[in-house]
C-alpha positions in Angstrom: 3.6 2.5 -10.3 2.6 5.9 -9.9 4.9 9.3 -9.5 8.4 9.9 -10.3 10.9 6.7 -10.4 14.5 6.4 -10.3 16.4 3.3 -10.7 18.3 1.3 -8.4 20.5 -1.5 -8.1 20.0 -3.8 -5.1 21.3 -7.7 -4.7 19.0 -10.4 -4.0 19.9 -13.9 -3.5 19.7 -15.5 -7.0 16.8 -18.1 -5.6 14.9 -15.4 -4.1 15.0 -13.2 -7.4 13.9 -16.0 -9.8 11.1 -16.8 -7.4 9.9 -13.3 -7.6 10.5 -12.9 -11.3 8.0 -16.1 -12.0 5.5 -14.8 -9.3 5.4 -11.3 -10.9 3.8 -12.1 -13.8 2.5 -9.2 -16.5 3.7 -6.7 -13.8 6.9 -7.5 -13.6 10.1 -7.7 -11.5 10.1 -3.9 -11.0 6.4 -3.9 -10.0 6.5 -6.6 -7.4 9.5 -5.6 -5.5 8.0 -1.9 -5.1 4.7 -3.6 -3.8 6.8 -5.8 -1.7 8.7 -2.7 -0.5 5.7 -0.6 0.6 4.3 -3.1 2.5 7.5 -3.5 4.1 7.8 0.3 5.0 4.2 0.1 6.0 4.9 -2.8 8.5 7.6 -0.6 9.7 5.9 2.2 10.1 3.0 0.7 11.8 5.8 -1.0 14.6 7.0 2.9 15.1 3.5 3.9 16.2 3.0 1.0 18.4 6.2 1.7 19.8 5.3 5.1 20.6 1.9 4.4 21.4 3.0 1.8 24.2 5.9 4.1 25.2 3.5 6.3 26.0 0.6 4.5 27.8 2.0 1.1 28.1 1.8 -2.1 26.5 -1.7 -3.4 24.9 -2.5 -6.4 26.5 -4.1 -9.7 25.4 -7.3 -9.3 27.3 -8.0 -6.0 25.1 -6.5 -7.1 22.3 -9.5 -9.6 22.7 -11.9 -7.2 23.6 -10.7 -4.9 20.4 -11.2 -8.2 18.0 -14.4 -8.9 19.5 -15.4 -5.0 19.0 -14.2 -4.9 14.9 -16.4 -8.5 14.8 -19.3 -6.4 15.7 -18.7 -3.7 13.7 -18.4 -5.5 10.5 -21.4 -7.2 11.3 -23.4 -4.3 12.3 -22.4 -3.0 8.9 -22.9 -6.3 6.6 -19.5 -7.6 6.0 -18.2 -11.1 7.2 -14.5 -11.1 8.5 -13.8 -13.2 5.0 -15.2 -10.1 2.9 -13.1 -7.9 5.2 -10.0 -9.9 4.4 -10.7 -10.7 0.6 -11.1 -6.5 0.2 -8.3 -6.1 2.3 -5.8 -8.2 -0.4 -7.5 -6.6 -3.4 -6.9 -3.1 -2.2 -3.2 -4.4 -1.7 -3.1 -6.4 -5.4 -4.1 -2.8 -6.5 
């Protein structure tokens, strides 16, 4: 974890906790609910931007959602990376 922390207190259901506890490994409890947190207010804050983004010039639609995929395909070809590459790097920047 990096900068300043303060502890809270927050209530999990008891199956939910233990599951986390086991999953967290050497980083422990602490570690993986702030991980699991930031993604969460990441998620959210991506969803805000859409929101606006879409409020202002409507909503993104499936043909260029295809069209986007097809152009990100491209790129990462173009610059030497498979999607799978893309996606391992993605979880490792994440795990980081």
């Amino acid at each position: 974890m990096s900068g300043t922390t303060k502890k809270y207190s927050v209530t999990l259901p008891e199956d939910l906790a233990e599951d986390a506890r086991s999953r967290s490994g050497g980083s422990g409890l602490s570690a993986y609910v702030t991980n699991a947190v930031r993604r969460q207010v990441q998620r959210d804050q991506l969803a805000e931007l859409v929101g606006t983004l879409e409020a202002e010039n409507g909503p993104v639609t499936d043909q260029r959602m295809s069209e986007i995929r097809d152009e990100m395909r491209r790129a990462l070809r173009e610059q030497g990376v498979s999607a799978s590459d893309s996606a391992q790097k993605e979880k490792e920047n994440e795990a980081a």
